[in-house]
KEKE-3310 file (N, C-alpha, C; in steps of 0.2 Angstrom, whole numbers, plus 5000, padded with zeros to 4 digits):
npx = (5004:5003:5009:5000:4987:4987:4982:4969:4961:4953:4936:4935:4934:4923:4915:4913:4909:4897:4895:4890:4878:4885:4901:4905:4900:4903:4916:4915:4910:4922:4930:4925:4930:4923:4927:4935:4952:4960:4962:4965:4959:4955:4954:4954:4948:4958:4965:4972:4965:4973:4971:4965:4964:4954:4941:4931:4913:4901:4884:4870:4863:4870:4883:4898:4910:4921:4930:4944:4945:4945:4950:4942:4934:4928:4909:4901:4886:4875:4878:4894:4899:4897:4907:4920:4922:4923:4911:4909:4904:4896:4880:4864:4853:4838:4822:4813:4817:4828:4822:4814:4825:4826:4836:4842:4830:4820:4817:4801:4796:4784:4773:4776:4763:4752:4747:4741:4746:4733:4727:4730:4740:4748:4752:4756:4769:4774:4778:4785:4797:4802:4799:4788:4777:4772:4783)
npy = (4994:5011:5027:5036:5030:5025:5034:5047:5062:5069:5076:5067:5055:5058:5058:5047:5038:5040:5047:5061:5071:5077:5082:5095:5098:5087:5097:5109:5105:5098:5112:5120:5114:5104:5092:5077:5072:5057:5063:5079:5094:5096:5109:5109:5103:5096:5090:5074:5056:5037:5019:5016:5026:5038:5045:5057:5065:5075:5070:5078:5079:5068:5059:5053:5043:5036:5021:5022:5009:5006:5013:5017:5017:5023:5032:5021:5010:5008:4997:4996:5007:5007:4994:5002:5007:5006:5006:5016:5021:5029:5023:5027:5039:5040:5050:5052:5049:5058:5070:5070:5071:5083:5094:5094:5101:5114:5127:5129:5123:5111:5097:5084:5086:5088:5100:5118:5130:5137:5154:5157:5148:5151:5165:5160:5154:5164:5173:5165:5162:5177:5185:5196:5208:5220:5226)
npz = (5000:4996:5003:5000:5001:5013:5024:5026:5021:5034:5035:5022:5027:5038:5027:5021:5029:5031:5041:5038:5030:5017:5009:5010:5024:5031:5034:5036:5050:5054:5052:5062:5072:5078:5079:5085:5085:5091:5104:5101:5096:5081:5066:5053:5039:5031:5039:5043:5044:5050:5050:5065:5073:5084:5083:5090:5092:5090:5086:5083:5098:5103:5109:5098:5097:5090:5081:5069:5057:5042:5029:5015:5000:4991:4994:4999:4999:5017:5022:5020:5023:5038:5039:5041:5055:5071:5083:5096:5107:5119:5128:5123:5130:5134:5128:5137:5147:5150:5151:5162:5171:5182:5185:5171:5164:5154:5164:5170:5159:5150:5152:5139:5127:5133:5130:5125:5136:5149:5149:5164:5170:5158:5163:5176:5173:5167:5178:5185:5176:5176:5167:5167:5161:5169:5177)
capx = (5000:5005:5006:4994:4982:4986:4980:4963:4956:4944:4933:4932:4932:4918:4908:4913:4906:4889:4892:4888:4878:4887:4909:4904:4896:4909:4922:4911:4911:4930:4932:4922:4933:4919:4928:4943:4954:4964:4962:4965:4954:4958:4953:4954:4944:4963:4968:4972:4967:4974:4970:4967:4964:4950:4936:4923:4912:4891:4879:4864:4862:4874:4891:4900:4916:4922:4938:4942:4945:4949:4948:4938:4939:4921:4906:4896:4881:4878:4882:4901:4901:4897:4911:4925:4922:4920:4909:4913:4899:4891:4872:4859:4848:4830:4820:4809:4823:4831:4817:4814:4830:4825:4842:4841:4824:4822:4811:4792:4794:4779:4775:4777:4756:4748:4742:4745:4740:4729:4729:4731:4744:4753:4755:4762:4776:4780:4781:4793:4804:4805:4795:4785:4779:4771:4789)
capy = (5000:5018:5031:5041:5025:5025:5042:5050:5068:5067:5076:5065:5050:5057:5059:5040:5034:5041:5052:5067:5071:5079:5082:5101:5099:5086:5100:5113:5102:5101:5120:5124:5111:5099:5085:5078:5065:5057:5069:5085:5096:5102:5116:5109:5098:5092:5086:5065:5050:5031:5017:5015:5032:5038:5053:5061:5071:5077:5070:5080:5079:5063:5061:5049:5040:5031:5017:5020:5001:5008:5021:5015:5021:5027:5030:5016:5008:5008:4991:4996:5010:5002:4991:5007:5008:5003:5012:5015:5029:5027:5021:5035:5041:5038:5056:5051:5049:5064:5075:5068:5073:5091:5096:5097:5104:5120:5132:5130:5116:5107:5090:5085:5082:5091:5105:5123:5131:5140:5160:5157:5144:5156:5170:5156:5152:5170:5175:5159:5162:5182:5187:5201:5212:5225:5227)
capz = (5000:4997:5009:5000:5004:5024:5026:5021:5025:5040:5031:5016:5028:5038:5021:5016:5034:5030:5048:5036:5021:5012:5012:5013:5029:5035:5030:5040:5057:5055:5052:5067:5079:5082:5078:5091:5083:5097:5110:5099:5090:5072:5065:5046:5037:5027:5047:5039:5047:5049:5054:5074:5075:5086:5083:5094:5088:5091:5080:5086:5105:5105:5108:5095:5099:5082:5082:5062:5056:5036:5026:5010:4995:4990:4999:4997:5005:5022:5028:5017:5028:5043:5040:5042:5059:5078:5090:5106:5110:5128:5125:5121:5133:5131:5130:5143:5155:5151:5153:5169:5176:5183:5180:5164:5160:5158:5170:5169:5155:5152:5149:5131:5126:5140:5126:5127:5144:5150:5151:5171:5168:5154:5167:5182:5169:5165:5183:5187:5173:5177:5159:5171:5159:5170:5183)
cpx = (5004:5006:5002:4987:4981:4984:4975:4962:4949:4937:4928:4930:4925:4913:4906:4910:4900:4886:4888:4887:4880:4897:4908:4904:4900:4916:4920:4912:4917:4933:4931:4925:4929:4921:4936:4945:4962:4966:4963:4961:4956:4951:4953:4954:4951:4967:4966:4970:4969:4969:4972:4966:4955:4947:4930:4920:4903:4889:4872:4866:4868:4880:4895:4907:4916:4929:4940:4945:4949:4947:4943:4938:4933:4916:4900:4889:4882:4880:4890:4903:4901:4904:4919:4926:4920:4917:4908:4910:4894:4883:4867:4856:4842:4828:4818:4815:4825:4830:4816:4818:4826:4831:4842:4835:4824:4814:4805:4793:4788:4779:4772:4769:4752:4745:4745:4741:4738:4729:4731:4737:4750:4758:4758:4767:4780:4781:4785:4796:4805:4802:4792:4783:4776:4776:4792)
cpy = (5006:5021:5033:5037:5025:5030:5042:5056:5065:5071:5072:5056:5050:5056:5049:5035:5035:5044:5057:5068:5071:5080:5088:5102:5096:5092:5106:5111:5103:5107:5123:5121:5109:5090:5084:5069:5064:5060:5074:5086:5099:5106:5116:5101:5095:5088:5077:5059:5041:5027:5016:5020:5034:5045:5051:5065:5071:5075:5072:5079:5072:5061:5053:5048:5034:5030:5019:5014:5000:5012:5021:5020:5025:5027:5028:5014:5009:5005:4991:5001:5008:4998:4997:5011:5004:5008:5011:5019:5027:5029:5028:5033:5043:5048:5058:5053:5056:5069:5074:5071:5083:5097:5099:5099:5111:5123:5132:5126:5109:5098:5088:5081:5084:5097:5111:5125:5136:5149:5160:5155:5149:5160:5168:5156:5158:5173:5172:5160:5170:5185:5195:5205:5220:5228:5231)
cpz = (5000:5002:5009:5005:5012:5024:5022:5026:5028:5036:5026:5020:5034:5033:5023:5022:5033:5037:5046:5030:5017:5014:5013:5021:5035:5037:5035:5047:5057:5057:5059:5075:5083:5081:5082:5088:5087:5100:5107:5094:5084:5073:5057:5045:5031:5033:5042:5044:5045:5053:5062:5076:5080:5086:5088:5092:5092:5085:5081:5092:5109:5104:5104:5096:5094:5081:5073:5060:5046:5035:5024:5005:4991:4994:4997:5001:5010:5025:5027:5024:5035:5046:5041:5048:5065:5082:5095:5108:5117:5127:5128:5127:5132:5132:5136:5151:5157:5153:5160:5171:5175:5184:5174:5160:5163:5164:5167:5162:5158:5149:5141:5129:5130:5137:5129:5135:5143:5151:5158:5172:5166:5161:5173:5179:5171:5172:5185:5184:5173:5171:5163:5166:5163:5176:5176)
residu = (UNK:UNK:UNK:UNK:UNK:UNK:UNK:UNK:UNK:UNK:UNK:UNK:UNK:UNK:UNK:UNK:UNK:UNK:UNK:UNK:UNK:UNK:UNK:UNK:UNK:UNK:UNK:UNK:UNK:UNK:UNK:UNK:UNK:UNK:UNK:UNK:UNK:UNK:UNK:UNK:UNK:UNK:UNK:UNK:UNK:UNK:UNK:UNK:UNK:UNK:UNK:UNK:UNK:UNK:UNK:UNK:UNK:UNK:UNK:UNK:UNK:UNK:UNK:UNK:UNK:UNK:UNK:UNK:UNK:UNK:UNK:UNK:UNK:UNK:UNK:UNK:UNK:UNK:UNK:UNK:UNK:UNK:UNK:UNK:UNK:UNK:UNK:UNK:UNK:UNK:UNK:UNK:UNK:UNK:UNK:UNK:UNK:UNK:UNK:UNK:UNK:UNK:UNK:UNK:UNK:UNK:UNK:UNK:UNK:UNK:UNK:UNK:UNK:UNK:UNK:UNK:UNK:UNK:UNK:UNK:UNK:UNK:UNK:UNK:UNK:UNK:UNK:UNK:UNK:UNK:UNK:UNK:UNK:UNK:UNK)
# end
């Protein structure tokens, strides 16, 4: 094998994993140093990886820890994609759960179905979260 072959832009091996629709968008996350390959963050979607290398990244609200296994060489189905990776991402938390914790909801969050409230209701919210509009 080449050297060129050992090596790929993380960018184009997001794309070819099928983590990101598009290379732009992979190429975009890079830029903006959402992506950390073996403990450091780039800052450029021409940052290369091998294999054995390890990224983190956010895919929406969950955090992705990915072993890369090969590069590949197009981005082909998913089960091809599939196979150019390990994941190692600590298992998703149910919505239900989440909401639950009182912690992390925010102030005067209603329950999801409960419909909108009532003018009486309204005006409890907006005096717990500080909204006041005659102060």
């Amino acid at each position: 094998m080449t050297e060129l072959a050992e090596k790929l832009r993380v960018d184009k091996w997001l794309w070819h994993a099928r983590f990101y629709k598009t290379r732009s968008l992979a190429s975009k996350a890079c830029q903006a140093g959402h992506i950390v390959v073996n403990g450091h963050s780039i800052a450029k979607a021409s940052a290369t990886v091998s294999v054995g290398d390890h990224l983190q990244f956010f895919q929406g609200p969950h955090l992705r820890v990915v072993e890369v296994v090969a590069l590949g060489e197009r981005r082909g189905p998913a089960p091809e994609a599939q196979a150019l990776y390990t994941d190692h991402s600590p298992p998703r938390v149910a919505k239900k759960e989440a909401a639950s914790d009182i912690r992390t909801a925010p102030v005067g969050a209603r329950e999801a179905g409960s419909g909108r409230p009532t003018k009486a209701e309204r005006r409890a919210l907006d005096r717990l979260r500080g909204d006041d509009e005659d102060s």
